[in-house]
Short mmCIF file of the C-alpha atoms (twelve columns), coordinates in Angstrom:
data_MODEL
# 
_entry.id   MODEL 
# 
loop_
_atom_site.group_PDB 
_atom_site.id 
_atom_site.type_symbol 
_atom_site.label_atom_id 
_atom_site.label_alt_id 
_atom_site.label_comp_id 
_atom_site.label_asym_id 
_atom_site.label_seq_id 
_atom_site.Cartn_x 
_atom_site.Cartn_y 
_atom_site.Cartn_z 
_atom_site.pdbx_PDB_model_num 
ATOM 1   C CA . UNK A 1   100.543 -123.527 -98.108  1 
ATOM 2   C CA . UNK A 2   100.987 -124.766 -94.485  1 
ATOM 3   C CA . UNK A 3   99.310  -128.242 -95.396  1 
ATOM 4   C CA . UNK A 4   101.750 -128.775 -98.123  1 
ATOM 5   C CA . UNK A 5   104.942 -127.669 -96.294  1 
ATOM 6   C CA . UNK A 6   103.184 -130.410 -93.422  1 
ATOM 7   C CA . UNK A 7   103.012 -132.772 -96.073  1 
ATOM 8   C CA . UNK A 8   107.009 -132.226 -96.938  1 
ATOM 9   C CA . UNK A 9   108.186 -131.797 -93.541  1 
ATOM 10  C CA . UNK A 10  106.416 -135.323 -92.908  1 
ATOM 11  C CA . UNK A 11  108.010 -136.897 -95.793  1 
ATOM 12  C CA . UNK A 12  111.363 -135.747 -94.622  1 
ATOM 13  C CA . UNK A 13  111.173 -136.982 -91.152  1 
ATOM 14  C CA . UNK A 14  109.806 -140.262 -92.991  1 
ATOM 15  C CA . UNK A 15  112.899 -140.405 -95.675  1 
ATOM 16  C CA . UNK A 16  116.198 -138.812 -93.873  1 
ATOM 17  C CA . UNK A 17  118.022 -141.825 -94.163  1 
ATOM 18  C CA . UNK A 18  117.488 -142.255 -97.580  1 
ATOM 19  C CA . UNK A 19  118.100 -139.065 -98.872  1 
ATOM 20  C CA . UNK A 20  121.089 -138.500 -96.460  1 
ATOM 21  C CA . UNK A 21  122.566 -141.372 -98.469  1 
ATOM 22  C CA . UNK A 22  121.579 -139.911 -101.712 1 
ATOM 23  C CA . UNK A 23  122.285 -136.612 -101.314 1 
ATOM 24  C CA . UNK A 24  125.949 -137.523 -100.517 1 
ATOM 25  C CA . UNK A 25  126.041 -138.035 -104.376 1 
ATOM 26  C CA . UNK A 26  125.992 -134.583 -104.940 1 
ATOM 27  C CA . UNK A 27  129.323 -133.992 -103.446 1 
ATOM 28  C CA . UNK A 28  132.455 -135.623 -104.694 1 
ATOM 29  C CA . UNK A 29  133.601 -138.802 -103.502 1 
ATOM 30  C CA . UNK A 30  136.985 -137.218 -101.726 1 
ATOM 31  C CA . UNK A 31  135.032 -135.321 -99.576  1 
ATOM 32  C CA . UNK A 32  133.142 -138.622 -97.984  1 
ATOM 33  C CA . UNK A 33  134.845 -139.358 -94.483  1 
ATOM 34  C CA . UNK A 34  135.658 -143.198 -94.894  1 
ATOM 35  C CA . UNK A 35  133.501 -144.711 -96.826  1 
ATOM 36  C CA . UNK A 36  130.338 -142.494 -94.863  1 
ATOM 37  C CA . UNK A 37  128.248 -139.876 -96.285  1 
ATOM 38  C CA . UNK A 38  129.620 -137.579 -94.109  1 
ATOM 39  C CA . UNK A 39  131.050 -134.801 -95.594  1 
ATOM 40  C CA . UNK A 40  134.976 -133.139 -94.546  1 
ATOM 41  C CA . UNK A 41  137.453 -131.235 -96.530  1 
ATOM 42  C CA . UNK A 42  140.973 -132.800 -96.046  1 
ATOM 43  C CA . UNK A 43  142.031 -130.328 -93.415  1 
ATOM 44  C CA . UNK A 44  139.086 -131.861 -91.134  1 
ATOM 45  C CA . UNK A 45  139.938 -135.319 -91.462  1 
ATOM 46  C CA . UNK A 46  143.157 -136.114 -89.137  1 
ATOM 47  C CA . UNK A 47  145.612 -139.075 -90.207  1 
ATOM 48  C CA . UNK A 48  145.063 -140.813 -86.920  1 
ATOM 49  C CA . UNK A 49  143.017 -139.617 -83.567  1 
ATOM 50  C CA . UNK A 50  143.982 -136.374 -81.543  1 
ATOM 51  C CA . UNK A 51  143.510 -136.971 -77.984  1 
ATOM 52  C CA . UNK A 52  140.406 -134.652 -76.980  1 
ATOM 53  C CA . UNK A 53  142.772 -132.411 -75.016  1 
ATOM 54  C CA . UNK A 54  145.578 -131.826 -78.085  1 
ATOM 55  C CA . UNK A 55  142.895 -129.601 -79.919  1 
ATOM 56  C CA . UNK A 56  143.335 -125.708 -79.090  1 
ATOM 57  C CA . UNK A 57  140.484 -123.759 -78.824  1 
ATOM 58  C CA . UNK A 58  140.372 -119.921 -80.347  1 
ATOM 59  C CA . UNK A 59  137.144 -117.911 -79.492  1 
ATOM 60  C CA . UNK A 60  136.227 -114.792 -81.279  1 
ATOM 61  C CA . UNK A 61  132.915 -112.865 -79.988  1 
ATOM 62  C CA . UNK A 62  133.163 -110.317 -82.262  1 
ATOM 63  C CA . UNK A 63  133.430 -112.450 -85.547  1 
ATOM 64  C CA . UNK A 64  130.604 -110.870 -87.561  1 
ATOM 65  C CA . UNK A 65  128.647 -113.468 -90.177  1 
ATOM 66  C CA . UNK A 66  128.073 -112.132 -93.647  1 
ATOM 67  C CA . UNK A 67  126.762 -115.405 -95.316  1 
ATOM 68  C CA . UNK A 68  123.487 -117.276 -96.211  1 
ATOM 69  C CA . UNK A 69  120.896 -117.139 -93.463  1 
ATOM 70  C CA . UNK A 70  118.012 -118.844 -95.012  1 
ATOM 71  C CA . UNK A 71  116.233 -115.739 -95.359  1 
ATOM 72  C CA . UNK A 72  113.483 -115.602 -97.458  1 
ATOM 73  C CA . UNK A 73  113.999 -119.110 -98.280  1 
ATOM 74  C CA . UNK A 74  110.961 -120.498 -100.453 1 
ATOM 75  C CA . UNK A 75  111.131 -123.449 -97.692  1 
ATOM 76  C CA . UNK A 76  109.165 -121.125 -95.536  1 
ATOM 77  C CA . UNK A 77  105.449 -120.940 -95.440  1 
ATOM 78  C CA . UNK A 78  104.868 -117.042 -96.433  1 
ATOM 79  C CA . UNK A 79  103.096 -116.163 -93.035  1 
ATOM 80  C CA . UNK A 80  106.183 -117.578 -91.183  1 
ATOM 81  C CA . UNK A 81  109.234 -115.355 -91.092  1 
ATOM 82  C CA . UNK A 82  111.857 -118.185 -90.580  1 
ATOM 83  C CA . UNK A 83  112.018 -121.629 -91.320  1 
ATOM 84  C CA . UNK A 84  112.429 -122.187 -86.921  1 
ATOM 85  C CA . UNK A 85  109.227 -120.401 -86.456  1 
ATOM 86  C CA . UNK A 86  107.366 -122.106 -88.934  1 
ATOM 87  C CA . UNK A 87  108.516 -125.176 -87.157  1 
ATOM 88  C CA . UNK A 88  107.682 -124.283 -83.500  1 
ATOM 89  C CA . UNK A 89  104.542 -123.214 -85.117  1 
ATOM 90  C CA . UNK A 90  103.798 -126.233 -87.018  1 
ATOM 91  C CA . UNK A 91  105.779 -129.297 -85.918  1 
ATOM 92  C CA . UNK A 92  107.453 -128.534 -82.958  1 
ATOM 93  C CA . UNK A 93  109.375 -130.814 -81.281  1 
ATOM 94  C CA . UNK A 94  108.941 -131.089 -77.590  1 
ATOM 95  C CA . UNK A 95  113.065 -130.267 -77.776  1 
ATOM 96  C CA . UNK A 96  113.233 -126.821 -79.610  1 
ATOM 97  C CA . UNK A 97  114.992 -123.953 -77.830  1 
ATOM 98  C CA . UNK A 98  116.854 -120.764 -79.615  1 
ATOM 99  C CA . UNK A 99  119.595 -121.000 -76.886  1 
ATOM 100 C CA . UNK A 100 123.292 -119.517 -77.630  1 
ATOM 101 C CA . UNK A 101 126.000 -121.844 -79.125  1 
ATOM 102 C CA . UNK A 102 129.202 -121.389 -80.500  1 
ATOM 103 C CA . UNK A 103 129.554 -121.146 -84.196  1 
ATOM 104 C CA . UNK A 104 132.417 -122.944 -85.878  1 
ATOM 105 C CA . UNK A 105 134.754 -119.712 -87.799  1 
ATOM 106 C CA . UNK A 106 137.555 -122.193 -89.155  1 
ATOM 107 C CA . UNK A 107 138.893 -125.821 -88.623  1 
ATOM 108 C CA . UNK A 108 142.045 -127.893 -89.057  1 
ATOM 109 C CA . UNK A 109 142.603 -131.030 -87.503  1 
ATOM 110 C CA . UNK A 110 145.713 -132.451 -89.377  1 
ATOM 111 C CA . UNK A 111 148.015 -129.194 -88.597  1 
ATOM 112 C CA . UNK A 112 150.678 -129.731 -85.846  1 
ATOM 113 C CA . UNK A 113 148.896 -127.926 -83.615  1 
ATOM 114 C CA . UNK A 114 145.123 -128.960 -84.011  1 
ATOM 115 C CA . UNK A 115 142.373 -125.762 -83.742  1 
ATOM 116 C CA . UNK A 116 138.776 -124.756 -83.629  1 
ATOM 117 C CA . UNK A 117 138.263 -121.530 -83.917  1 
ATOM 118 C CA . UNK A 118 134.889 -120.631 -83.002  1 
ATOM 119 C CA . UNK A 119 132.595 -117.620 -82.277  1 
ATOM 120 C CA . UNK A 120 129.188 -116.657 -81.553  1 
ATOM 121 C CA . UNK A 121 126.369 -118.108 -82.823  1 
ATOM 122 C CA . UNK A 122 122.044 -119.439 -82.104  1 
ATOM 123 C CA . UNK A 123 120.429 -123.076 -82.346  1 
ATOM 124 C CA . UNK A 124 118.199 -121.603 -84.703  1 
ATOM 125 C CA . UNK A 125 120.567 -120.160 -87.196  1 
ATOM 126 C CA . UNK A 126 121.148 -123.460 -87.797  1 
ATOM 127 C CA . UNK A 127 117.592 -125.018 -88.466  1 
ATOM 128 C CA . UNK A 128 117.007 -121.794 -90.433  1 
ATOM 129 C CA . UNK A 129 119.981 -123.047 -93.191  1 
ATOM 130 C CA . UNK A 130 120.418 -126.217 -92.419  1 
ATOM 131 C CA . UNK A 131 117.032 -128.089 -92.036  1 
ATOM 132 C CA . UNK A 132 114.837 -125.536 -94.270  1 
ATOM 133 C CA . UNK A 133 117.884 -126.885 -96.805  1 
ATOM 134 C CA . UNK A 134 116.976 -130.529 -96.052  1 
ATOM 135 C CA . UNK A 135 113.271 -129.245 -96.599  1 
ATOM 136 C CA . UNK A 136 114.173 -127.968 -99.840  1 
ATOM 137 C CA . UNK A 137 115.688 -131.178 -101.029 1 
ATOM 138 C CA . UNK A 138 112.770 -133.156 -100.175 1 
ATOM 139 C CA . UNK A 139 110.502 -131.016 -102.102 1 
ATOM 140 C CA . UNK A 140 112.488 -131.220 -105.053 1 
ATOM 141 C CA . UNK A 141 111.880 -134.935 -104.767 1 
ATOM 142 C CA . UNK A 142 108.755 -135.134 -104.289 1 
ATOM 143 C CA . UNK A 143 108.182 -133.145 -107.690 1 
ATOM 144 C CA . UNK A 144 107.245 -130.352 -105.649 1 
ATOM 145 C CA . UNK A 145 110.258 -127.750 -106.706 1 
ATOM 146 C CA . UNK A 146 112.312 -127.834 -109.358 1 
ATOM 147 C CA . UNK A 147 115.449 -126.778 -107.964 1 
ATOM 148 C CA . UNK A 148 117.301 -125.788 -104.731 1 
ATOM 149 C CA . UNK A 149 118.408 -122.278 -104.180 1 
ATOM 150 C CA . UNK A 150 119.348 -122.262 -100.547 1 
ATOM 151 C CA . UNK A 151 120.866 -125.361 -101.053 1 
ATOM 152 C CA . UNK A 152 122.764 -123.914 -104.169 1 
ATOM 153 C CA . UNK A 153 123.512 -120.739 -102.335 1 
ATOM 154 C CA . UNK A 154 125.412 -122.476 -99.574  1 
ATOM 155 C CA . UNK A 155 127.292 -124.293 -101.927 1 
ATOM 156 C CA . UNK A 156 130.078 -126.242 -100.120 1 
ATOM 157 C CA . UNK A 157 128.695 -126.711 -97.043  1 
ATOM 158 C CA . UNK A 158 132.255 -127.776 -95.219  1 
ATOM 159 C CA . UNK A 159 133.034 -123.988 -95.538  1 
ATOM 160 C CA . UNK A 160 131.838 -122.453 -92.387  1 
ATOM 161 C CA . UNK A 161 132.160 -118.725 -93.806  1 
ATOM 162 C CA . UNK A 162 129.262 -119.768 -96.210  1 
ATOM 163 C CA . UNK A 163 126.621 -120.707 -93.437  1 
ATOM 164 C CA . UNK A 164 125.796 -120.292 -89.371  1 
ATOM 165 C CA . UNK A 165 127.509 -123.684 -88.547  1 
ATOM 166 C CA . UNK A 166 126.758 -125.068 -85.370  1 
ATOM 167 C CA . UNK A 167 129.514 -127.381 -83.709  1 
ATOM 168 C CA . UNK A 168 127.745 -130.516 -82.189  1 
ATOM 169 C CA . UNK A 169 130.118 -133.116 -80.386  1 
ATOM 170 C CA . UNK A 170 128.740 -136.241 -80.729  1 
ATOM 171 C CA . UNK A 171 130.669 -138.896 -78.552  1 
ATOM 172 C CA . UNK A 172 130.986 -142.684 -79.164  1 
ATOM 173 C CA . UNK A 173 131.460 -144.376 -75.569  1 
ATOM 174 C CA . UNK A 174 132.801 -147.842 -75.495  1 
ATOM 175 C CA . UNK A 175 133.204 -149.796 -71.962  1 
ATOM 176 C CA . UNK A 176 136.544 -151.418 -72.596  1 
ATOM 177 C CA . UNK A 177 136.512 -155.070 -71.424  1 
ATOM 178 C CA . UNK A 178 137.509 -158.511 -72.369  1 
ATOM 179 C CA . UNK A 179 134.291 -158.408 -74.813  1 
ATOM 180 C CA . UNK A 180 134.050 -154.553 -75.203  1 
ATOM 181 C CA . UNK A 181 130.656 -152.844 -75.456  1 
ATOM 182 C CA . UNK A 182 129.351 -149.332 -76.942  1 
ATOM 183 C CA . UNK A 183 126.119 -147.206 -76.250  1 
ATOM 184 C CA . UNK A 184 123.637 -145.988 -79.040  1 
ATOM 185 C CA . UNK A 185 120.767 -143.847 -79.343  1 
ATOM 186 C CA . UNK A 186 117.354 -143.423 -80.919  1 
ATOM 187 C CA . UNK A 187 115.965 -140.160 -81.963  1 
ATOM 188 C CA . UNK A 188 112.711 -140.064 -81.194  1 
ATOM 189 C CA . UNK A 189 111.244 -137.265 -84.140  1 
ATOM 190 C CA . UNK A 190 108.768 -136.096 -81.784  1 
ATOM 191 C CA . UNK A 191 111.130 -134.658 -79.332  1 
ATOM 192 C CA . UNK A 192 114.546 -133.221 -81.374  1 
ATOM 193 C CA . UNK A 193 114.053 -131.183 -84.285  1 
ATOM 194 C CA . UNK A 194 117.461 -132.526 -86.426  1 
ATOM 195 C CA . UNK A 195 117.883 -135.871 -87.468  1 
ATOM 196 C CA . UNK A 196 114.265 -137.546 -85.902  1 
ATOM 197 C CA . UNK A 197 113.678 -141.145 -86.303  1 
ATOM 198 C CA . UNK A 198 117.781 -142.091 -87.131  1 
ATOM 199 C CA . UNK A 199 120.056 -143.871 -84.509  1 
ATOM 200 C CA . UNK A 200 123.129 -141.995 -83.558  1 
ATOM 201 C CA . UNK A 201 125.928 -142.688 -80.978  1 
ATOM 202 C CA . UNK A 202 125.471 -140.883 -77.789  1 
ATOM 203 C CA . UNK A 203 125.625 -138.373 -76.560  1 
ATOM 204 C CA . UNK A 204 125.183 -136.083 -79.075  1 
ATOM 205 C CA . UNK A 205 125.213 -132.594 -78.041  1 
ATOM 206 C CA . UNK A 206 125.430 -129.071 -79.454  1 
ATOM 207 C CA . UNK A 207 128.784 -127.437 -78.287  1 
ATOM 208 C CA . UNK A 208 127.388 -124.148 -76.572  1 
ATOM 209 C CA . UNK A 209 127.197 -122.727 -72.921  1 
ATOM 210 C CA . UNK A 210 125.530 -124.717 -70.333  1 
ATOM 211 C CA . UNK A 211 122.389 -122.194 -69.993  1 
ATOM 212 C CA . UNK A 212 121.744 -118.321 -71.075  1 
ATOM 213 C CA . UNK A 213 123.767 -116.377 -68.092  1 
ATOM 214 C CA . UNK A 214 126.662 -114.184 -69.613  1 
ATOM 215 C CA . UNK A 215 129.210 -116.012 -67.459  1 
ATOM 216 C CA . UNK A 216 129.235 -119.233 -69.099  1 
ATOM 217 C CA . UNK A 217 129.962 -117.885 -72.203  1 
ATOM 218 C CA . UNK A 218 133.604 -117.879 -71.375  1 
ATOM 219 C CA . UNK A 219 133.482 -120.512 -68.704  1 
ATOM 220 C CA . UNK A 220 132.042 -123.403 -70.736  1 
ATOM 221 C CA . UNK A 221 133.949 -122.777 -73.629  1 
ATOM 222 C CA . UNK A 222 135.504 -126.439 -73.002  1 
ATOM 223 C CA . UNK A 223 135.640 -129.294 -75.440  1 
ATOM 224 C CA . UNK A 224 135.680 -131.739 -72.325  1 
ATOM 225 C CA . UNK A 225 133.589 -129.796 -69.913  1 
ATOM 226 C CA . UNK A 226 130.647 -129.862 -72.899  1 
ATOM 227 C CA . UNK A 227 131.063 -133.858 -73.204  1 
ATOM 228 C CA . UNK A 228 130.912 -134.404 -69.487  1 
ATOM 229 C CA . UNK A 229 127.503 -132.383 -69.421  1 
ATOM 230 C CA . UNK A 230 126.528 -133.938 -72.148  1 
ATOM 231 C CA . UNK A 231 127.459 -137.984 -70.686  1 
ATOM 232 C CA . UNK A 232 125.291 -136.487 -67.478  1 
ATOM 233 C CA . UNK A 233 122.312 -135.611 -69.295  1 
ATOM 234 C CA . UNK A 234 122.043 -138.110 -72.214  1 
ATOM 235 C CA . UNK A 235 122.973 -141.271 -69.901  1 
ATOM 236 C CA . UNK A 236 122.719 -140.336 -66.032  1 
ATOM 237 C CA . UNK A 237 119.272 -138.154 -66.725  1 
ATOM 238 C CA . UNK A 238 120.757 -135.123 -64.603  1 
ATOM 239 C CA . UNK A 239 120.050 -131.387 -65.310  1 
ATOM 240 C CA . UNK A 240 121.405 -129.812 -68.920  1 
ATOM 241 C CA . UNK A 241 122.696 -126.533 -67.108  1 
ATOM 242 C CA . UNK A 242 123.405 -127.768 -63.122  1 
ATOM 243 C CA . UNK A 243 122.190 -124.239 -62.051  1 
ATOM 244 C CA . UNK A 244 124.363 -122.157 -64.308  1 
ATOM 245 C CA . UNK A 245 121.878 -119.720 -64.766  1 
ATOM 246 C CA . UNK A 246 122.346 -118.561 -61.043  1 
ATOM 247 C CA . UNK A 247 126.258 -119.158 -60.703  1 
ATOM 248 C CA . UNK A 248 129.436 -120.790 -63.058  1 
ATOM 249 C CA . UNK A 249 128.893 -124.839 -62.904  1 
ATOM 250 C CA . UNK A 250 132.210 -125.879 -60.290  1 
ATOM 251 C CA . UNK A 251 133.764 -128.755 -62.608  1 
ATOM 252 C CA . UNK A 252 136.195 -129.222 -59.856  1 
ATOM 253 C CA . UNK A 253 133.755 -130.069 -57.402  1 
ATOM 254 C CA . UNK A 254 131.266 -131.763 -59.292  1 
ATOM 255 C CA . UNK A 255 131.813 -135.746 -58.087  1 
ATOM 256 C CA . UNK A 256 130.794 -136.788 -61.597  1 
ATOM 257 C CA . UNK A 257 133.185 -134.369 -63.491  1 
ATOM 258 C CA . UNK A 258 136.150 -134.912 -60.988  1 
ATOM 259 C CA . UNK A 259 135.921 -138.595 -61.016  1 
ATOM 260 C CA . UNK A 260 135.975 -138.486 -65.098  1 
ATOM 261 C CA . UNK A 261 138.344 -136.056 -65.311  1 
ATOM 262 C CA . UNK A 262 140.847 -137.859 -63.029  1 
ATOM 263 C CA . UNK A 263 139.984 -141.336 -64.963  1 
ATOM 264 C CA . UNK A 264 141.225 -139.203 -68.270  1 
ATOM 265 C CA . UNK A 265 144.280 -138.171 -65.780  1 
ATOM 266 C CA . UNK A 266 145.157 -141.737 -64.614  1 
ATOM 267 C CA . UNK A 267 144.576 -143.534 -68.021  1 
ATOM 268 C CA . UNK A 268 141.287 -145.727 -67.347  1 
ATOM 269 C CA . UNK A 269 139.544 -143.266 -69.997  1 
ATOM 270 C CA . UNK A 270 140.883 -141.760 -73.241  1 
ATOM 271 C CA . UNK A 271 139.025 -139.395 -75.339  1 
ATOM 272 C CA . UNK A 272 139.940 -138.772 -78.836  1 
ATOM 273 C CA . UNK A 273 138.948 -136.576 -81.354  1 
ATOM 274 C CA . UNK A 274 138.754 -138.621 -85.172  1 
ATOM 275 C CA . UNK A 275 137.747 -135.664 -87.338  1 
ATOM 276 C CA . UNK A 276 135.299 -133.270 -87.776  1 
ATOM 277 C CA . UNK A 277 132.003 -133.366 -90.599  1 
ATOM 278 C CA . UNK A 278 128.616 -132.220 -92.473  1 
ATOM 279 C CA . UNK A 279 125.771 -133.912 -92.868  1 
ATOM 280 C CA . UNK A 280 124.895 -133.995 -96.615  1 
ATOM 281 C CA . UNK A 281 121.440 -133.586 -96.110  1 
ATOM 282 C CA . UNK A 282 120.781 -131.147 -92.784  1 
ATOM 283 C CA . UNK A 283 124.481 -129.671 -93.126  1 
ATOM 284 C CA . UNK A 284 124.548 -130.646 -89.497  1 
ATOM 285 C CA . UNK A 285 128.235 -130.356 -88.849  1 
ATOM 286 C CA . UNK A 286 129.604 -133.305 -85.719  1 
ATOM 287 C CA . UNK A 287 133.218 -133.324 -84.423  1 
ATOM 288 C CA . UNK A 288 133.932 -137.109 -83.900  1 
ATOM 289 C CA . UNK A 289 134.801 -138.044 -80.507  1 
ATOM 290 C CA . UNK A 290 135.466 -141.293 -78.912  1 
ATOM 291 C CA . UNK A 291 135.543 -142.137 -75.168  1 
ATOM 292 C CA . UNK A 292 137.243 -145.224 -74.110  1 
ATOM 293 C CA . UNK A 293 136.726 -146.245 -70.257  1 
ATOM 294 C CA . UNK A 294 137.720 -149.070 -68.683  1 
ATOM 295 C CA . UNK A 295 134.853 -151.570 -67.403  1 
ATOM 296 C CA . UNK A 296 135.461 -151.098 -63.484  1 
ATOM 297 C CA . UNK A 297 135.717 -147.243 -64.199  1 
ATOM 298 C CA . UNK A 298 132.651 -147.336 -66.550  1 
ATOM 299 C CA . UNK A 299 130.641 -149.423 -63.580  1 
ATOM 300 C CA . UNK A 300 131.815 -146.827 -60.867  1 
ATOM 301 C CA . UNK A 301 130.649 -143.668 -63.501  1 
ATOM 302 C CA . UNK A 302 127.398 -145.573 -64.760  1 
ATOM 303 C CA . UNK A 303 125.972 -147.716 -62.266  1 
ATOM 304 C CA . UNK A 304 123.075 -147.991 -64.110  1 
ATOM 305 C CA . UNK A 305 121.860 -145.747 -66.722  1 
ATOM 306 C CA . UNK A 306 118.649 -144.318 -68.239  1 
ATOM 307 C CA . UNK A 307 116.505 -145.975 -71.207  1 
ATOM 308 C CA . UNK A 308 115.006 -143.038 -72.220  1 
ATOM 309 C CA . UNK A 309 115.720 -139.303 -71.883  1 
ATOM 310 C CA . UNK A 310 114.762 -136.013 -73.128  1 
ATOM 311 C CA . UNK A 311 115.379 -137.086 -77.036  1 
ATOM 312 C CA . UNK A 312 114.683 -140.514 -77.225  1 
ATOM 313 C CA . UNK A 313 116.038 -143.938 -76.684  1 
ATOM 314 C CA . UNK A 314 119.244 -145.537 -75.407  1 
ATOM 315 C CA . UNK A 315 119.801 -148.800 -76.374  1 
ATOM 316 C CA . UNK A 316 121.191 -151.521 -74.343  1 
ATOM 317 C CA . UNK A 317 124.895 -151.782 -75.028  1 
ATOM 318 C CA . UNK A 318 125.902 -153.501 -78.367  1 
ATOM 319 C CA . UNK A 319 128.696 -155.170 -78.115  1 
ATOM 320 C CA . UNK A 320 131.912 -153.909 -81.089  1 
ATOM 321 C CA . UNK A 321 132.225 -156.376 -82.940  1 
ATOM 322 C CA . UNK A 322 132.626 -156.216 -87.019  1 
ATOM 323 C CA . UNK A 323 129.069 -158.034 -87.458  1 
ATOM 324 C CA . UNK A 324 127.417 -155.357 -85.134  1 
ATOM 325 C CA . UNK A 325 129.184 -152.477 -86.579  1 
ATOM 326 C CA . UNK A 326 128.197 -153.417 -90.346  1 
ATOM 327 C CA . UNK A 327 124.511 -153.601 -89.413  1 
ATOM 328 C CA . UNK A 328 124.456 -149.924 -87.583  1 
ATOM 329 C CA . UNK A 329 126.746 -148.800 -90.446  1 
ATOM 330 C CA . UNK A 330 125.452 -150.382 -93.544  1 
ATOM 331 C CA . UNK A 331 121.808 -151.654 -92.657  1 
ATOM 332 C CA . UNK A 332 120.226 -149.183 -89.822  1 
ATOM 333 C CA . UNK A 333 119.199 -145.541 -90.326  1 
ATOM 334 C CA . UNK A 334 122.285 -144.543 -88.291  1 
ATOM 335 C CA . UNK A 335 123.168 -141.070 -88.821  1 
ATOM 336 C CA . UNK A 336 126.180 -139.867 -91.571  1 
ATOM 337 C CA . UNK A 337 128.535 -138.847 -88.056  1 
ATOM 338 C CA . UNK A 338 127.989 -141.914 -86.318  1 
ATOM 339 C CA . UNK A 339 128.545 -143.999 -88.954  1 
ATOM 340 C CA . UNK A 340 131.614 -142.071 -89.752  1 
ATOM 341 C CA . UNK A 341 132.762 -142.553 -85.610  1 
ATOM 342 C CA . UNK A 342 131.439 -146.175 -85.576  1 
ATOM 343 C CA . UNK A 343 133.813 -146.990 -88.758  1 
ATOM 344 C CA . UNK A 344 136.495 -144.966 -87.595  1 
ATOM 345 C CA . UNK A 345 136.748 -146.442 -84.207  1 
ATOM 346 C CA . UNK A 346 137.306 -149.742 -85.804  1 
ATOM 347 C CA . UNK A 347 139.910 -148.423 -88.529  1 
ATOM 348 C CA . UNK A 348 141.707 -146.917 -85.477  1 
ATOM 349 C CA . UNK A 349 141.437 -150.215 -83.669  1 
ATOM 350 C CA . UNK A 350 140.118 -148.128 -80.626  1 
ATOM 351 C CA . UNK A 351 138.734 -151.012 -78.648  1 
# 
């Protein structure tokens, strides 16, 4: 049993691209956000951007969950009791931690008065829908299941009320310049356990508290706050918490945060939020952000940044320009959000 759920799990890291694309069909062709696989009901999908800081936040801790966990999911080897244990037992990635997040309730981007409504949620509530979903899928083509039922029990999987849906913000960061220039990433599938072995903009980050302690909880509940943590991590190579764990993280003395957050203030950077989607495969579920900073601003905030980190590869900057964008869009394993960002950013005429 564990050999052939190896064999699947190999042939899904192997194929995501391909049956990302494909399994896009099975939705209907209104739901796809601009041309993209990626997957939105209307009320996700804004007319133009929101600046990051328009969206209101509503947080509910004591939302209870009373849909599909993945539970007894025939993805699951029987001697495993999830479909995350059978992968920390099996295939684990050297990033794979059951850490806190917040768990999208409700969405809608296009009202007057933008909101994410969000409660409590775990990484692995996630892989346990999501992924063992994406397992199923690939079993069923490789002849090795006839049909889907967690996949069919989920059903639309833009309705957060049907599934544990994680909120990940993944950014697209373009240094605005006479020739402007934006960063992307490589997933390296031995280190991240969602999406290995696709390209993706970066960062690319779970929303959730910066580390266990129950004072973040409240603290980091922060659209902004999340994707300054996350620009830290993914392309300075700093700490993911900053010592939460043994007091609050100070964004208002943190040199890095400040000198963002007063960029954001004076106008060299603008962050925008484009919409909000699934992942037809993984049901991976990315709010599309875009972070515009001027070059001598980006110079002074990146003097030089990492190659690698914790979950793969950044690439040198590419510069945004049609012919790029078609290639990472239409010709490179580029992940259903960042296609979706990469597209929209040049619809909006964002650089």
């Amino acid at each position: 049993m564990t050999d052939a759920w190896l064999d699947v799990r190999r042939q899904l890291q192997t194929n995501r691209h391909a049956w990302g694309t494909d399994a896009a069909a099975d939705y209907p062709a209104e739901r796809w956000v601009a041309g993209t696989p990626l997957l939105a009901p209307a009320s996700w999908f804004p007319v133009q951007p929101i600046p990051l800081g328009a969206i209101r936040l509503e947080y509910d801790a004591a939302a209870v969950f009373n849909g599909v966990t993945g539970e007894g999911s025939n993805a699951v080897p029987s001697s495993y009791s999830s479909y995350a244990d059978a992968i920390a037992a099996l295939a684990r990635p050297a990033v794979f931690e059951n850490r806190p997040t917040y768990r999208l309730l409700s969405a809608d981007l296009t009202a007057p008065d933008p909101v994410l409504r969000l409660g409590r949620g775990t990484y692995f509530d996630s892989i346990n829908t999501g992924e063992a979903s994406a397992h199923e899928y690939a079993a069923r083509r490789l002849g090795m299941q006839s049909s889907t039922p967690l996949r069919d029990a989920i059903g639309h999987p833009w309705e957060p009320a049907r599934r544990p849906t994680n909120l990940a913000i993944s950014t697209l960061v373009i240094r605005k310049d006479t020739t402007s220039t934006f960063l992307m990433h490589w997933r390296d599938p031995t280190k991240v356990g969602h999406a290995g072995g696709l390209y993706q903009v970066v960062p690319s980050g779970i929303f959730q508290p910066s580390a266990d302690a129950t004072w973040n909880e409240l603290h980091d509940f922060n659209l902004w706050h999340n994707l300054t943590r996350e620009l830290a991590e993914e392309l300075l190579g700093t700490s993911e918490d900053h010592g939460s764990n043994n007091a609050p993280i100070n964004y208002d003395t943190w040199p890095f945060a400040t000198t963002l957050t007063a960029a954001l203030t004076n106008g060299t950077a603008h962050a925008y939020c484009v919409g909000l989607g699934v992942d037809p495969l993984t049901f991976a579920t990315d709010l599309l952000t875009i972070l515009i900073i001027d070059a001598t601003t980006y110079d002074a905030l990146f003097p030089t940044t990492i190659t690698h980190n914790t979950e793969g590869r950044v690439l040198t900057p590419q510069p945004f320009t049609p012919a790029v964008l078609k290639d990472f869009i239409h010709h490179k394993p580029l992940q259903p959000a960042g296609a979706a960002i990469l597209q929209l950013a040049w619809d909006n005429n964002l650089a």
